[in-house]
Structures are given as structure tokens and as C-alpha cells.
C-alpha positions as a LaTeX table, in Angstrom:
\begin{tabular}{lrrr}
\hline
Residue & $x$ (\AA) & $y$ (\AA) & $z$ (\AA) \\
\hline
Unk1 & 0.00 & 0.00 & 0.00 \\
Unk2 & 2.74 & 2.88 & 0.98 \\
Unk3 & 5.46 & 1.09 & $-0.55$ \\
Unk4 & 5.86 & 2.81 & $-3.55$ \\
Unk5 & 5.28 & 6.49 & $-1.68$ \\
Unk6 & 7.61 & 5.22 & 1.28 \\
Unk7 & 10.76 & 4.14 & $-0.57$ \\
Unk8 & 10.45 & 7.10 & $-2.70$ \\
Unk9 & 10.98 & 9.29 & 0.53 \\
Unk10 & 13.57 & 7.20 & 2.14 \\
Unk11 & 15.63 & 6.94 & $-0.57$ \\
Unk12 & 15.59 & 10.61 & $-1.25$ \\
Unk13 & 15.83 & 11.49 & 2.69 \\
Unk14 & 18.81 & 9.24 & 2.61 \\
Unk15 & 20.43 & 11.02 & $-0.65$ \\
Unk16 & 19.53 & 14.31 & 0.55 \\
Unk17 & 19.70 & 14.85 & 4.16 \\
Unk18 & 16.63 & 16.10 & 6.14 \\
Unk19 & 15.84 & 19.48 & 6.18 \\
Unk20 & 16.01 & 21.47 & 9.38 \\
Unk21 & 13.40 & 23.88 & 8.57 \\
Unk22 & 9.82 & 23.45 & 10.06 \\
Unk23 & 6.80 & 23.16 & 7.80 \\
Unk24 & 6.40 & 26.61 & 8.22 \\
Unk25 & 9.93 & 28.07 & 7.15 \\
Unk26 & 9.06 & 25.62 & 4.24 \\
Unk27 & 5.54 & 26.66 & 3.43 \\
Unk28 & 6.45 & 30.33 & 3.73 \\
Unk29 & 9.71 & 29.51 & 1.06 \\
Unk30 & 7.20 & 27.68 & $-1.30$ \\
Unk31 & 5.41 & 30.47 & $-1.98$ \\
Unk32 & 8.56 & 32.50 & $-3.70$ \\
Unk33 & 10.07 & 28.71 & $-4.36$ \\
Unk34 & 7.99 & 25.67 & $-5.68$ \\
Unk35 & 10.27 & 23.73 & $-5.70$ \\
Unk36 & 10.48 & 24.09 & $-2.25$ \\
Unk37 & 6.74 & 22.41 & $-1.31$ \\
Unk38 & 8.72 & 19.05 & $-2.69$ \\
Unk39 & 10.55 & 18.45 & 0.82 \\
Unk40 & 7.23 & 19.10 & 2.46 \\
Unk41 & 5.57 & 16.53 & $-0.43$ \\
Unk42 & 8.39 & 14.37 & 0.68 \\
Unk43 & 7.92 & 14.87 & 4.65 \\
Unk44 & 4.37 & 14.38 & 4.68 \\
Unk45 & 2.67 & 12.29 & 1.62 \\
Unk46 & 3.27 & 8.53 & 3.41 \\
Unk47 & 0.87 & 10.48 & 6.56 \\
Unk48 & $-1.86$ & 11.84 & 4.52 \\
Unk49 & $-1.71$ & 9.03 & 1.81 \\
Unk50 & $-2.66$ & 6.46 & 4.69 \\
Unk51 & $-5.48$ & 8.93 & 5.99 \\
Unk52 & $-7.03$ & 8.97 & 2.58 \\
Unk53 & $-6.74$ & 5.21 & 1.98 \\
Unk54 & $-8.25$ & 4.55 & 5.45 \\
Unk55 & $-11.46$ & 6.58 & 4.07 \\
Unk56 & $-11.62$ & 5.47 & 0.95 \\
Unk57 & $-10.39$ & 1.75 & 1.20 \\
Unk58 & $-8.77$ & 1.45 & $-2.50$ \\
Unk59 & $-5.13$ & 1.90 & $-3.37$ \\
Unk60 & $-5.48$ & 3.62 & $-6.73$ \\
Unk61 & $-8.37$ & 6.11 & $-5.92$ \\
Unk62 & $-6.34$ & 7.14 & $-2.94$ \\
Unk63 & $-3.42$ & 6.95 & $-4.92$ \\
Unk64 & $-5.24$ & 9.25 & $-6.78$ \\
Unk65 & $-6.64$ & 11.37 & $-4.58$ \\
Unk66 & $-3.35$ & 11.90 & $-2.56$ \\
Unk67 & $-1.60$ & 12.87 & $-5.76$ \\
Unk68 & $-5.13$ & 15.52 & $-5.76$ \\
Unk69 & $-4.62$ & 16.77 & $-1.87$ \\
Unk70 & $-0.71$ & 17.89 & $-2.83$ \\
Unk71 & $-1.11$ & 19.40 & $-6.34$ \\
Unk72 & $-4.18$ & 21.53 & $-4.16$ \\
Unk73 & $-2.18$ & 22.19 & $-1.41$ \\
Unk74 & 0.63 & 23.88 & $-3.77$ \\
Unk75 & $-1.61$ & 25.19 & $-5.88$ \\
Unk76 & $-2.81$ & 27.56 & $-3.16$ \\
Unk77 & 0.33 & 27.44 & $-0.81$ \\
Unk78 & 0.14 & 31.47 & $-1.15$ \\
Unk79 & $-2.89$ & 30.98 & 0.90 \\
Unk80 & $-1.56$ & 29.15 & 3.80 \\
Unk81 & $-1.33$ & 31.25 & 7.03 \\
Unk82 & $-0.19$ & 30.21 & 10.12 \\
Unk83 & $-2.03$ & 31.50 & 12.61 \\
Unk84 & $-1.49$ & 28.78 & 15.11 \\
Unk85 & $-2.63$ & 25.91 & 12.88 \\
Unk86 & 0.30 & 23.74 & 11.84 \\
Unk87 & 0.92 & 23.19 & 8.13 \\
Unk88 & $-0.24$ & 19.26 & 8.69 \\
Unk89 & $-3.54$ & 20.41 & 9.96 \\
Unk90 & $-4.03$ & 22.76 & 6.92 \\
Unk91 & $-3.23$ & 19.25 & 5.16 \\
Unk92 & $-5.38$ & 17.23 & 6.53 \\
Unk93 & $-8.46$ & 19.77 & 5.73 \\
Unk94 & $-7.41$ & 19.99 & 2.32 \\
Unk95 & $-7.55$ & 15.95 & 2.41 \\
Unk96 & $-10.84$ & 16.12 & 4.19 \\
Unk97 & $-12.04$ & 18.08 & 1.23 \\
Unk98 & $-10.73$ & 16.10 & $-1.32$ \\
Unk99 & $-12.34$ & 12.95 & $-0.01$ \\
Unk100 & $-15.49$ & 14.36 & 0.60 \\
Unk101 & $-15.80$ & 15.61 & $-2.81$ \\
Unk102 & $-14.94$ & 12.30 & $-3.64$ \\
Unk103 & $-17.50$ & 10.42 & $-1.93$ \\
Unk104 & $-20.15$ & 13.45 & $-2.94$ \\
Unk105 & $-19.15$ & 12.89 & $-6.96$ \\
Unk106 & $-19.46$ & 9.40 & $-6.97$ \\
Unk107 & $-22.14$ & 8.76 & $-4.65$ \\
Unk108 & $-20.85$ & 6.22 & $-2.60$ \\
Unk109 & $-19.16$ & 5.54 & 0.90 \\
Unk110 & $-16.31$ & 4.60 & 1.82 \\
Unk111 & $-15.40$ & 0.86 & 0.73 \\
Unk112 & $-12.43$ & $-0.17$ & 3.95 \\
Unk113 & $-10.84$ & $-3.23$ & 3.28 \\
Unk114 & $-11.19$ & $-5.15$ & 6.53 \\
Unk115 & $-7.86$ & $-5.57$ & 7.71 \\
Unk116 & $-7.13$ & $-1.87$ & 7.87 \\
Unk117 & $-10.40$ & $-1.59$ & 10.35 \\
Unk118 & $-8.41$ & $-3.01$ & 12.95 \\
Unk119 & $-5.01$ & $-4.12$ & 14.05 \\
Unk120 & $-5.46$ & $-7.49$ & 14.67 \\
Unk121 & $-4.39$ & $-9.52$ & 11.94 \\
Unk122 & $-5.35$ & $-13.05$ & 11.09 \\
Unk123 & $-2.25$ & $-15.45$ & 10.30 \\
Unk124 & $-1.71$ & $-18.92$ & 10.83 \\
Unk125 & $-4.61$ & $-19.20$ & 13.54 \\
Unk126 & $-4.80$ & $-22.76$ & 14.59 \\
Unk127 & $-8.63$ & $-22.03$ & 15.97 \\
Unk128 & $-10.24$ & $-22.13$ & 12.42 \\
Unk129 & $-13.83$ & $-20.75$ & 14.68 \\
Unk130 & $-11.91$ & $-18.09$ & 16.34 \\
Unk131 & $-10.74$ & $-16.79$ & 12.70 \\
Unk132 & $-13.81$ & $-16.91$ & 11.08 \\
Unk133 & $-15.34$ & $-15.28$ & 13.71 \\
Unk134 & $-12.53$ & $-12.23$ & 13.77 \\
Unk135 & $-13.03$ & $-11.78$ & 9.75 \\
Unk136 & $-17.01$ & $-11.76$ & 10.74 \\
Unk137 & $-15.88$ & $-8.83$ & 13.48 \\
Unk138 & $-14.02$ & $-6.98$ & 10.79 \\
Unk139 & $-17.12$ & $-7.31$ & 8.51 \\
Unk140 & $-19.48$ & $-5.97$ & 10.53 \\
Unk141 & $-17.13$ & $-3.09$ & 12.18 \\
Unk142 & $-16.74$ & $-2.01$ & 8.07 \\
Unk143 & $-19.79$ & $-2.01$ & 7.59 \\
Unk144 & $-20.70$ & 0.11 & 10.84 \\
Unk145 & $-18.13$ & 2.48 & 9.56 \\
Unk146 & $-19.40$ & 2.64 & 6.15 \\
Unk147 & $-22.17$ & 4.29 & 7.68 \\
Unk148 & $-21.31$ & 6.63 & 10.26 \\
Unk149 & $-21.55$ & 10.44 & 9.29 \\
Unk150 & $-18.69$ & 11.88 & 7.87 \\
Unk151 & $-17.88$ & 13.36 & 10.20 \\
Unk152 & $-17.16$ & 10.61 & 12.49 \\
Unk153 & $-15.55$ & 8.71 & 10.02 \\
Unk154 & $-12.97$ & 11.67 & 9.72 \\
Unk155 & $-12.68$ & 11.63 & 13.30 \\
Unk156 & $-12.05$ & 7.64 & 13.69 \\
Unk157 & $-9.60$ & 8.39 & 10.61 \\
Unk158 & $-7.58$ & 10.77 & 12.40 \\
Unk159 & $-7.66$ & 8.96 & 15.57 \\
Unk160 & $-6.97$ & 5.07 & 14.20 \\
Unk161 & $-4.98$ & 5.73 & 10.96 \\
Unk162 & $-3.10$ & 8.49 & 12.35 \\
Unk163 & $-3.09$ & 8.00 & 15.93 \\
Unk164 & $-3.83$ & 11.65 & 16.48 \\
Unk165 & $-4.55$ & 12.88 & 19.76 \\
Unk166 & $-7.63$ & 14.84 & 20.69 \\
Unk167 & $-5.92$ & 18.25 & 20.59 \\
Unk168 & $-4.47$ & 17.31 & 17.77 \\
Unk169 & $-7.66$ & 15.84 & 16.01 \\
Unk170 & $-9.35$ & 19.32 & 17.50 \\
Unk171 & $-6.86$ & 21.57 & 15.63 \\
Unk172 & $-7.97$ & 19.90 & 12.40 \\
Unk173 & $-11.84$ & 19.39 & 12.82 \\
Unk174 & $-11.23$ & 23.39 & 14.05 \\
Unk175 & $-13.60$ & 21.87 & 17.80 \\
Unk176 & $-11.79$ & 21.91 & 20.83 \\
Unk177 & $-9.80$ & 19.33 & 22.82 \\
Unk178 & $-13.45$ & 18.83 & 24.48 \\
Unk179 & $-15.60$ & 18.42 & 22.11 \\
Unk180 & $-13.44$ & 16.06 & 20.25 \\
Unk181 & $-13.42$ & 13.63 & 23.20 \\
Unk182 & $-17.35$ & 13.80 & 23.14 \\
Unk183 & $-17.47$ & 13.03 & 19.89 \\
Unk184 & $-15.42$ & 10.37 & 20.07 \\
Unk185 & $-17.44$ & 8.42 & 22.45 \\
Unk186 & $-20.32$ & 9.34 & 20.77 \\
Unk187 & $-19.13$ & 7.95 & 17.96 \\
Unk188 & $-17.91$ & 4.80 & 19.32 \\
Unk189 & $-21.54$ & 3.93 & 21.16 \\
Unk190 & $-22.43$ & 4.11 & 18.06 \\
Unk191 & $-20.16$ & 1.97 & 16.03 \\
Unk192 & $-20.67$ & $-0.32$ & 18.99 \\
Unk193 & $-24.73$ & 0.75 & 18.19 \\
Unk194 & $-24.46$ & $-0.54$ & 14.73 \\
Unk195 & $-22.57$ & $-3.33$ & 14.68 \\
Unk196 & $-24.99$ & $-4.63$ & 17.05 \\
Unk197 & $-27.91$ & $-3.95$ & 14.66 \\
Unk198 & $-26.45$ & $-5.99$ & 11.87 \\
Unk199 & $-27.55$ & $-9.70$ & 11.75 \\
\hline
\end{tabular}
């Protein structure tokens, strides 16, 4: 899945060297200096390519769409402003948007492949019951997900794919460090809500 985005940037971190300045420095640079936004490309596309994939579930439309949330992101790096919100957060909305527009255009929901819902892997079991009834788990906790607002499936994103914390997830989602742990245990009741509703 990141393999071809991931040895891209480690074999260019390891020609090049890593770049002291912050995100900032860089973003500010890019806008005199295009060629600049590549070292942020290179710091952050393995990060937001696995926050796309885990909403839309398919390599080559998030492929796609990644390639979509960076030409975006330089094509209006003039506008970035820092005001307090890193340049991952600014990111991460443009990513957000993308998807969304995504999902709006061709009327669907997300499609996660079931091994990326969770971390538990199935390999080997010698309890042939206990993995059938895992992959059933992973079923049903897709399909839950498939249908939770948008919203909550951004959060979940942030939170699972990303391991974000709530401040973190709250700089993003532009709610506070509050309201983003509300929402997350809203959202999990009701995950937990309708996973229990499926047969």
C-alpha cells in the first residue's frame, strides 16, 4: 500500500539529508520557491496518503486522490497562514475536502478493506472458529463504519490511521480538545450501536 510512496521518501531522505526547517519556514519559502513544497511533499505524503486510503479503502483512488490533496495544497500554498494551525492540519483539511468531494461525486461511501479496520491480523490461527469469527468482526465493524456520518468517520480516521490525539484531532476538525473527546465516544456507542444492529 505505501510502498511505492515510502521508498520514494527514504531513498531521497537518505540522498539528501533532512531538512532542518519546520513546515512553516518551508511553506512560507514555497510560496517564492515551488520547488520548495517538494521536501514538504516528501515529509508528509506517506501520513496523509494512509489517511485517505483509510477513508476510501482502495489503493489507486487514494493513490489518486493523494496525488489531488498535494497538487491543491501547492496550488494555493500562497494561501496558507499560520495562525497557530500547523501546516499538517491545513493538510489534513485539504484531504478532508478532497475525499469528501470524492464520496459526494461518486455517490458512494467509503469501501475499507477489513484488515485496515483493525489491528489485529489473522495469520496462521490454529482455531479455524476463532478466525472466522474475527473476519465476521471486521465485517461488521466495516460495515458500521461505512455508515457513520462523515464526520465521524474523519474523526475515527484521524484517531486510528493516524493516531492523532484529541488536541491534535481538534486543531484539524477546528472543535476543541473537548468536544473532540465527546465526539469520540459518541461515535464509538455508536459503532458499537451498529454493529450490534447488523444480523
Amino acid at each position: 500500500m505505501l510502498s511505492q510512496y515510502q521508498a520514494s521518501t527514504d531513498a531521497e531522505d537518505g540522498e539528501s539529508g533532512v531538512d532542518p526547517r519546520s513546515d512553516k519556514e518551508l511553506a512560507l519559502a514555497a510560496r517564492e520557491d515551488p520547488a520548495v513544497f517538494g521536501i514538504l511533499y516528501e515529509r508528509h505524503v506517506s501520513t496523509i496518503y494512509r489517511y485517505v486510503y483509510y477513508r476510501v479503502g482502495n489503493r489507486e483512488d487514494a493513490e489518486d486522490l493523494n496525488a489531488r490533496v498535494f497538487m491543491r495544497a501547492l496550488k494555493h500554498i500562497q494561501r496558507f497562514d499560520d495562525r497557530g494551525v500547523p501546516f499538517t492540519a491545513w493538510l489534513y483539511r485539504i484531504a478532508h475536502n478532497v475525499v469528501a468531494n470524492f464520496h459526494r461525486d461518486n455517490g458512494r461511501h467509503p469501501q475499507v478493506s477489513l484488515e485496515d479496520m483493525t489491528s489485529r491480523e489473522v495469520h496462521h490461527h490454529d482455531d479455524a472458529d476463532h478466525a472466522i469469527d474475527l473476519r465476521l468482526d471486521q465485517r461488521r465493524l466495516a460495515l458500521a463504519f461505512a455508515r457513520l456520518p462523515e464526520e465521524r468517520q474523519q474523526l475515527i480516521a484521524l484517531k486510528f490511521s493516524q493516531q492523532l490525539q484529541n488536541a491534535e484531532i481538534g486543531v484539524i476538525m477546528r472543535r476543541s480538545e473537548g468536544a473532540i473527546k465527546s465526539l469520540y465516544h459518541r461515535t464509538l456507542e455508536q459503532l458499537r450501536e451498529l454493529m450490534e444492529a447488523q444480523p
